[in-house]
PALO-439759 format. One line per field, with one value per residue (C-alpha): residue number from 1; x, y, z; residue in one letter. Coordinates in pm, whole numbers, plus 50000, padded with zeros to 5 digits. Layout:
N
i: (NUM  ...)
xx: (X  ...)
yy: (Y  ...)
zz: (Z  ...)
aa: (A  ...)
This chain:
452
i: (1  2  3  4  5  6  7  8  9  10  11  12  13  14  15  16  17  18  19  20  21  22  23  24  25  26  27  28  29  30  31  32  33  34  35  36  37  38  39  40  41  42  43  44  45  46  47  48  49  50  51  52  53  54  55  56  57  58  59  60  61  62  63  64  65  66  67  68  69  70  71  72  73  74  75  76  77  78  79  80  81  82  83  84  85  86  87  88  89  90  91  92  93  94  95  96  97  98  99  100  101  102  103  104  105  106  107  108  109  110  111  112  113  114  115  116  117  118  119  120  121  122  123  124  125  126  127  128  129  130  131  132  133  134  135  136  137  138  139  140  141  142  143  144  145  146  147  148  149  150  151  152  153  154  155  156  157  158  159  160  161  162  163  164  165  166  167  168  169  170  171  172  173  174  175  176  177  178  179  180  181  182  183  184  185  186  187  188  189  190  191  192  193  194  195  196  197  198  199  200  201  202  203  204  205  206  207  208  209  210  211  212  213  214  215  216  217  218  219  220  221  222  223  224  225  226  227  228  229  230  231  232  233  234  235  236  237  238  239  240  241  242  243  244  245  246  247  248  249  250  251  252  253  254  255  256  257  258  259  260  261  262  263  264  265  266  267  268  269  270  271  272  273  274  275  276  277  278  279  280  281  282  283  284  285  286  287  288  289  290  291  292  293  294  295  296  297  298  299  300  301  302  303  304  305  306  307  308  309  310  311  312  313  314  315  316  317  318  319  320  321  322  323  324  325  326  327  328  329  330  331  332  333  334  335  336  337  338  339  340  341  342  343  344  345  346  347  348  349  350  351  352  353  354  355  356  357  358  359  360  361  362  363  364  365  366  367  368  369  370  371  372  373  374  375  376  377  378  379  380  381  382  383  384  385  386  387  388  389  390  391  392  393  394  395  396  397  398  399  400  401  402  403  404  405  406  407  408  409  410  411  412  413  414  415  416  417  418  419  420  421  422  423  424  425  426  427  428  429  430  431  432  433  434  435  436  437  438  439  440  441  442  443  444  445  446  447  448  449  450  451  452)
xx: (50000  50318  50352  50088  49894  49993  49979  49887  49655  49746  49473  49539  49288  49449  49616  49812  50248  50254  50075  50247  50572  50385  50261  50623  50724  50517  50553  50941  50745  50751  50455  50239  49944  49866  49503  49450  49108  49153  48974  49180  49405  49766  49950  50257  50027  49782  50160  50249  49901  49939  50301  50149  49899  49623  49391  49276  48911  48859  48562  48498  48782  48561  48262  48340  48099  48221  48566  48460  48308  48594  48830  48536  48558  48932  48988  49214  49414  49563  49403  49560  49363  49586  49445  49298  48959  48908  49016  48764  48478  48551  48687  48863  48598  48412  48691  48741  48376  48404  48664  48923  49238  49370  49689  49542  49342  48982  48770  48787  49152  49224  49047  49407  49427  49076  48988  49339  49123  49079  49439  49544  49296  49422  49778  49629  49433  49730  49974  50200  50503  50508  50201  50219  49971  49611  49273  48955  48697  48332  48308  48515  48485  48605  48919  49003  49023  49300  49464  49502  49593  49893  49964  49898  50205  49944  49869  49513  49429  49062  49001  48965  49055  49215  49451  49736  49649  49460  49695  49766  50071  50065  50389  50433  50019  49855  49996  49938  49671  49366  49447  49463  49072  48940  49067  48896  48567  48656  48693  48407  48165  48252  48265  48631  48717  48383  48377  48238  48552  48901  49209  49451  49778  50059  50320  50636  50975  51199  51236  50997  51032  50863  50864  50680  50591  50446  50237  50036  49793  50065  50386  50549  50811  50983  51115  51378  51353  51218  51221  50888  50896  50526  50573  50516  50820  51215  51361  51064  50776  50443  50128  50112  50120  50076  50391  50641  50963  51173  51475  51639  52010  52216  52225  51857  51848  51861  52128  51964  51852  51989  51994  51845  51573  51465  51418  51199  50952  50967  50812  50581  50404  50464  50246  50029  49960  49873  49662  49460  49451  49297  49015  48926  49053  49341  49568  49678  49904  50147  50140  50307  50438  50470  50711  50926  51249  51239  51458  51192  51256  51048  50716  50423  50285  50024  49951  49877  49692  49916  50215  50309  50317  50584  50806  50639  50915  51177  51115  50990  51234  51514  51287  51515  51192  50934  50671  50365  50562  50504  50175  50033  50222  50060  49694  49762  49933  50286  50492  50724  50841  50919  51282  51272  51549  51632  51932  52184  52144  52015  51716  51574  51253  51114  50770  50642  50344  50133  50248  49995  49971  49829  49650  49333  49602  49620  49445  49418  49791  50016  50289  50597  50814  51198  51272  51640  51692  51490  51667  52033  51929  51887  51588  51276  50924  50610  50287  50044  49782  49791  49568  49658  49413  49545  49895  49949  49967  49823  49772  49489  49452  49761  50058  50190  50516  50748  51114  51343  51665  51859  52262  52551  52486  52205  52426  52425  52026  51960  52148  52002  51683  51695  51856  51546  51358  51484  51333  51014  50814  50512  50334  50496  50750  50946  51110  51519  51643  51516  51812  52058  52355  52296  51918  52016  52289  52079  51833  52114  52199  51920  51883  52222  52099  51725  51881  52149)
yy: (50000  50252  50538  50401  50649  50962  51240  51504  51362  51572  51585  51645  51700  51575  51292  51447  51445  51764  51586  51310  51528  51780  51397  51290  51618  51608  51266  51367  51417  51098  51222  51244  51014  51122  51118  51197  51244  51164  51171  50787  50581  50730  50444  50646  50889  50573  50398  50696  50668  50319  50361  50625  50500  50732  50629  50765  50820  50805  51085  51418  51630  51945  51762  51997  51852  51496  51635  51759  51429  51257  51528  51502  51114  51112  51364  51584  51848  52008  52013  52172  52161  52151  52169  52506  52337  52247  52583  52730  52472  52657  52346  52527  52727  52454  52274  52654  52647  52358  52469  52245  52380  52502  52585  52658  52979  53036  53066  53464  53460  53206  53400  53545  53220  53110  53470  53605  53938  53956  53933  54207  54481  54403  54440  54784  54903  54886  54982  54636  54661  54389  54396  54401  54606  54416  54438  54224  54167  54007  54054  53926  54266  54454  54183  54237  54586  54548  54273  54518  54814  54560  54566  54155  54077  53902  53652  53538  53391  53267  53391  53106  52771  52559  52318  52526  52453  52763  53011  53110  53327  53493  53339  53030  52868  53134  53231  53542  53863  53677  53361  53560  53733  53365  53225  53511  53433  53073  53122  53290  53132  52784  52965  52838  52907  52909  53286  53405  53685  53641  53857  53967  54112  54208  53915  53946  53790  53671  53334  53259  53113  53050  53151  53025  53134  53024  53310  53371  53625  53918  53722  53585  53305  53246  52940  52877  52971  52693  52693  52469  52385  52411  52292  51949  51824  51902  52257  52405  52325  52180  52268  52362  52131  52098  52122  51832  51935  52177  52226  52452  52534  52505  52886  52878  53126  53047  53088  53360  53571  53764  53824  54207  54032  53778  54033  54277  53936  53863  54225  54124  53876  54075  54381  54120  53925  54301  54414  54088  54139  54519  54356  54162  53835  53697  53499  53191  52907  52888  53166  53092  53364  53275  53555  53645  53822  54022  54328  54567  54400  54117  54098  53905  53627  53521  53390  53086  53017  52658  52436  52436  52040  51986  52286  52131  51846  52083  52289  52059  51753  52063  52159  52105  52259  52025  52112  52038  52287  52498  52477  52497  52823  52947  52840  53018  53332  53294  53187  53458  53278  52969  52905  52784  52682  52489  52232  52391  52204  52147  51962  51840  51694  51520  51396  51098  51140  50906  50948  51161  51405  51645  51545  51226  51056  50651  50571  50248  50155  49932  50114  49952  50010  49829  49882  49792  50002  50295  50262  50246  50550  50771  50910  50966  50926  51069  50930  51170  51104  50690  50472  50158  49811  49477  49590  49736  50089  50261  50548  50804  51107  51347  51333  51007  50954  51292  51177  51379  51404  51582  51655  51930  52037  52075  51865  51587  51571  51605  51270  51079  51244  51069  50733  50753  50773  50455  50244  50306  50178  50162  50391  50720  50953  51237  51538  51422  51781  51954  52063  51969  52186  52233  52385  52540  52775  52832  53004  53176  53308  53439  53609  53796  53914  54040  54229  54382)
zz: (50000  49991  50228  50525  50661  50437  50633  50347  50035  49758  49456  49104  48814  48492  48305  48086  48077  48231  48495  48497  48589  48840  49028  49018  49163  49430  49554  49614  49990  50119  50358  50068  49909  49575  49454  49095  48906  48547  48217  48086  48322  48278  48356  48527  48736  48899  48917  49193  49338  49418  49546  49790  49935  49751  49462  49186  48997  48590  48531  48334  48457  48417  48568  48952  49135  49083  49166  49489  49599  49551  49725  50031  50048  50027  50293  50080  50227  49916  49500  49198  48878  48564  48241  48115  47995  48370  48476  48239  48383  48714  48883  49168  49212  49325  49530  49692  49793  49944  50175  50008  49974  49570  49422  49102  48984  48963  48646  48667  48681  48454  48195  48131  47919  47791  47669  47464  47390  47795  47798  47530  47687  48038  47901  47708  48057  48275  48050  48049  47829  47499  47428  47009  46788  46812  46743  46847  46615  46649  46222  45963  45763  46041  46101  45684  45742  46021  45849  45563  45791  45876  45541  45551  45835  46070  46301  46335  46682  46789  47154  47284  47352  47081  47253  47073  46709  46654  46577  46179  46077  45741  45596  45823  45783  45551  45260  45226  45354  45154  45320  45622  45605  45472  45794  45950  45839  45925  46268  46342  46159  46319  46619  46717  47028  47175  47250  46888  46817  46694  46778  46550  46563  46416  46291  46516  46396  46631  46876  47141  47460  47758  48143  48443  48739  49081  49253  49536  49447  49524  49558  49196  49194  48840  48702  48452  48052  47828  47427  47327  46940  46842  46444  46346  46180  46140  46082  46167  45953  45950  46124  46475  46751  47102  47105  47006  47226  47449  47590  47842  47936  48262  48363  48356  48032  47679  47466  47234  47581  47816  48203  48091  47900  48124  48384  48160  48076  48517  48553  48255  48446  48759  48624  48478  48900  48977  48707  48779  49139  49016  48828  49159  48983  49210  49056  49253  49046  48764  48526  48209  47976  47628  47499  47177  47128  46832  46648  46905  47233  47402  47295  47462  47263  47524  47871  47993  48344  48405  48391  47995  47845  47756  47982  48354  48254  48175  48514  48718  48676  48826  49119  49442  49676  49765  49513  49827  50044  49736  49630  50027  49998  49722  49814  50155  50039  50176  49859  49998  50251  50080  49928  49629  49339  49039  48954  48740  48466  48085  48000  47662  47558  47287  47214  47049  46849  46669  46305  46167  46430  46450  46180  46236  46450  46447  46758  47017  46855  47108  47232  47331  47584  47597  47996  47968  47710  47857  48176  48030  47845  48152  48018  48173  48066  48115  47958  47775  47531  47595  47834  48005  47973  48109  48127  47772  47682  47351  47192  47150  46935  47073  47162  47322  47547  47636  47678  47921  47903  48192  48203  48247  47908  47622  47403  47655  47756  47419  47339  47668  47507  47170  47307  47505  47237  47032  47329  47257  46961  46796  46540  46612  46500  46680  46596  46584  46603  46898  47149  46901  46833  46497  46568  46823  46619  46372  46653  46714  46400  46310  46671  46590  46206  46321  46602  46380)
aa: (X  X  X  X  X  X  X  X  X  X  X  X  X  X  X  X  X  X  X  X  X  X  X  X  X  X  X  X  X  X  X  X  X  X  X  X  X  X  X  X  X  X  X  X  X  X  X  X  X  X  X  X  X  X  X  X  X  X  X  X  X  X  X  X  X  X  X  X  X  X  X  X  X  X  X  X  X  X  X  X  X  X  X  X  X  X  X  X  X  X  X  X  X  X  X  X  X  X  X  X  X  X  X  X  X  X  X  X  X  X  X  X  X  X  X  X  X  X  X  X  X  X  X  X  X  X  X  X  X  X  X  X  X  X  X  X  X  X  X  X  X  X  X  X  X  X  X  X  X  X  X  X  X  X  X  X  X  X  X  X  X  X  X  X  X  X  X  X  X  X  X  X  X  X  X  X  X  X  X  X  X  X  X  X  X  X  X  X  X  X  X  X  X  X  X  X  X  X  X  X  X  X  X  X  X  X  X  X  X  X  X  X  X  X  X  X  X  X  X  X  X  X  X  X  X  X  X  X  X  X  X  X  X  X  X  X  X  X  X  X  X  X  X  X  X  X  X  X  X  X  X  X  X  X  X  X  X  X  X  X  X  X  X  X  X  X  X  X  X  X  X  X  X  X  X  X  X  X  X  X  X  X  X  X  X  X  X  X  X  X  X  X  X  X  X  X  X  X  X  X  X  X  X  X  X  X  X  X  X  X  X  X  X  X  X  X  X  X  X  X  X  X  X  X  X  X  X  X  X  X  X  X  X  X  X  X  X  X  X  X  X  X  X  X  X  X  X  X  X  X  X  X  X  X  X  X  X  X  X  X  X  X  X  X  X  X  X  X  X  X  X  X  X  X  X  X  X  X  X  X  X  X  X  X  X  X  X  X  X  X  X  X  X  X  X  X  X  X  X  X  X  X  X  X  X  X  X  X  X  X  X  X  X  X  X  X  X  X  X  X  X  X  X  X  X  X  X  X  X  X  X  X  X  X  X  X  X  X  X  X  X  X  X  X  X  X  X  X  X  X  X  X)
């Protein structure tokens, strides 16, 4: 039965990787029983639930009231809900009601996620620096007129939710300003997003990167910089993804950013904990900041209200706090007084993907896992998109398996990475460059000639 009695019983909505790592995190306490509510078994997260002592319930993970009964009947002393369609569905609103203890935010203040044209008029109201030249738009006549007003250099984003696929970029997706106002249209008259208006704005150029944060309402912790690659295949093409990849570096920056950079995006998200504490929408959890570096300065690409999948393995795997300690702090306002750091060192990893992601993905396909191999590797696993019945795993529609490589160097997690990698078979693919050298320079390259 693990742990025995299990002083704290930790809950966590989700069954994703990036939940995978934040349960692995957490049951570094060995005081802990984790208790998971999940939407398919993930065979790695009901693994840790076991081995703890706790249990764990397969349900709608945005159904809150069937949440709460199981956080009631398990005694929990602690909850974090992780994906942003449960923080939409107001599931810690209704753990917070019931007097259970939450780490992550509440409908209102996740809206800094769910609602992107919340999030650019917040940034405009309070006068937050990176914000890039937008426009909201409710009619597809309106959007053309912008789109032409940006002389075609756009990005077209539905306001809300897409699972990361619903971004276009003239010039990456659309080919051009009339492909552009089509996708427009498309958007909101198939009502994408479920909020029936798009935002667009103007295209920036440069090499994003993402930052996360831990906060308290008033207090903001960051974490180290992480590079996600959001194309589908090698060199940076394809459709967008969920992301397939990411990678981040021993000092904790990247090698394209500065020390003066990462500080401007900090008091980014910094401005952005107040200005949401202003609009009586406290923000308690991880804040992610999706940023670029461009020829202008750091721009703001958008906000997210959780862990990113795949940078919670980057960050997380080099947490050296106790990630309960943590997230008590945060759901009782004293993050300040918790010490918190990361390993020094470089992380990389790679996702395998059915092969037609993100395309109609081959589904209920055997996956196939060589221990030996995996554990001569070094690597380390976390299941996504898969679900466990009578002892096999197999696929669903996204991405699979994330593979995490962790070392002195990028050069040297990105190789435990991609041996990693080779264990595992089945019908998926992976992208082979991500935190390789060669990638890598060319990021920097063409950091050096767009800020010259």
């Amino acid at each position: 039965m693990g742990r025995g009695v299990g002083i704290m019983r930790f809950l966590l909505v989700g069954n994703g990787a990036r939940e995978h790592a934040i349960a692995e995190a957490i049951c570094r306490n060995n005081s802990v029983s984790l208790f998971a509510f999940m939407n398919a078994k993930n065979p790695g997260i009901a693994k840790l639930c076991e081995k703890t002592g706790g249990k764990f319930e397969i349900g709608n993970i945005c159904d809150g009231a069937a949440i709460v009964n199981f956080a009631v009947a398990n005694s929990i002393s602690l909850s974090f809900s992780s994906p942003d369609a449960t923080l939409q569905a107001g599931v810690s609103d209704a753990l917070i009601a019931k007097g259970i203890p939450c780490a992550s935010p509440t409908k209102s203040a996740s809206r800094v996620e769910w609602d992107k044209s919340f999030a650019r008029n917040l940034m405009k109201k309070y006068a937050i620096g990176g914000s890039p030249k937008f426009g909201v738009f409710k009619g597809a006549d309106e959007a053309a007129k912008f789109i032409d007003s940006l002389k075609g250099e756009a990005a077209v984003k539905p306001s809300g939710l897409t699972g990361g696929k619903g971004v276009k970029v003239v010039g990456v997706q659309l080919k051009d300003a009339e492909e552009a106002k089509e996708y427009a249209r498309e958007i909101l008259q198939s009502n994408m997003g479920g909020l029936k208006e798009l935002v667009i704005e103007e295209k920036l150029i440069g090499e994003e990167f993402t930052l996360q944060a831990f906060c308290d309402g008033k207090t903001l912790i960051p974490m180290l910089l992480v590079q996600d690659h959001k194309l589908a295949f090698e060199n940076e093409t394809g459709p967008n993804t969920g992301g397939m990849g990411s990678y981040s570096d021993a000092n904790h920056l990247l090698p394209f950013i500065s020390q003066e950079e990462y500080d401007f995006a900090v008091s980014i998200m910094q401005q952005t904990i107040l200005a949401l504490s202003s609009e009586s929408s406290s923000f308690t959890g991880v804040l992610y900041g999706q940023f670029i570096a461009t020829k202008e300065g750091i721009k703001v690409i958008e906000f997210n209200a959780r862990f990113g999948d795949p940078e919670a393995m980057n960050a997380l795997a080099l947490l050296e706090a106790d990630l309960y300690s943590v997230m008590e702090s945060m759901a009782k306002g004293t993050l300040a007084d918790t010490p918190i750091s990361f390993a020094k060192k470089a992380t990389v990893c790679k996702y395998l993907v059915p092969k037609s992601y993100p395309g109609k993905s081959e589904e209920n396909e055997e996956i196939k896992i060589n221990g030996e191999a995996l554990a001569k590797s070094n690597a380390k696993i976390y299941y996504s998109s898969v679900y466990e019945k009578e002892g096999k795993i197999y696929t669903q529609k996204s991405r699979s398996i994330g593979v995490l490589g962790i070392a002195g160097s990028i050069s040297e997690a990105e190789r435990i990475s991609e041996d990693g990698c080779t264990s595992i078979s089945g019908v998926l693919r992976h992208r082979r460059d991500i935190g390789t050298k060669a990638l890598i320079n060319r990021k920097i390259e063409r950091m050096n000639k767009i800020r010259s």
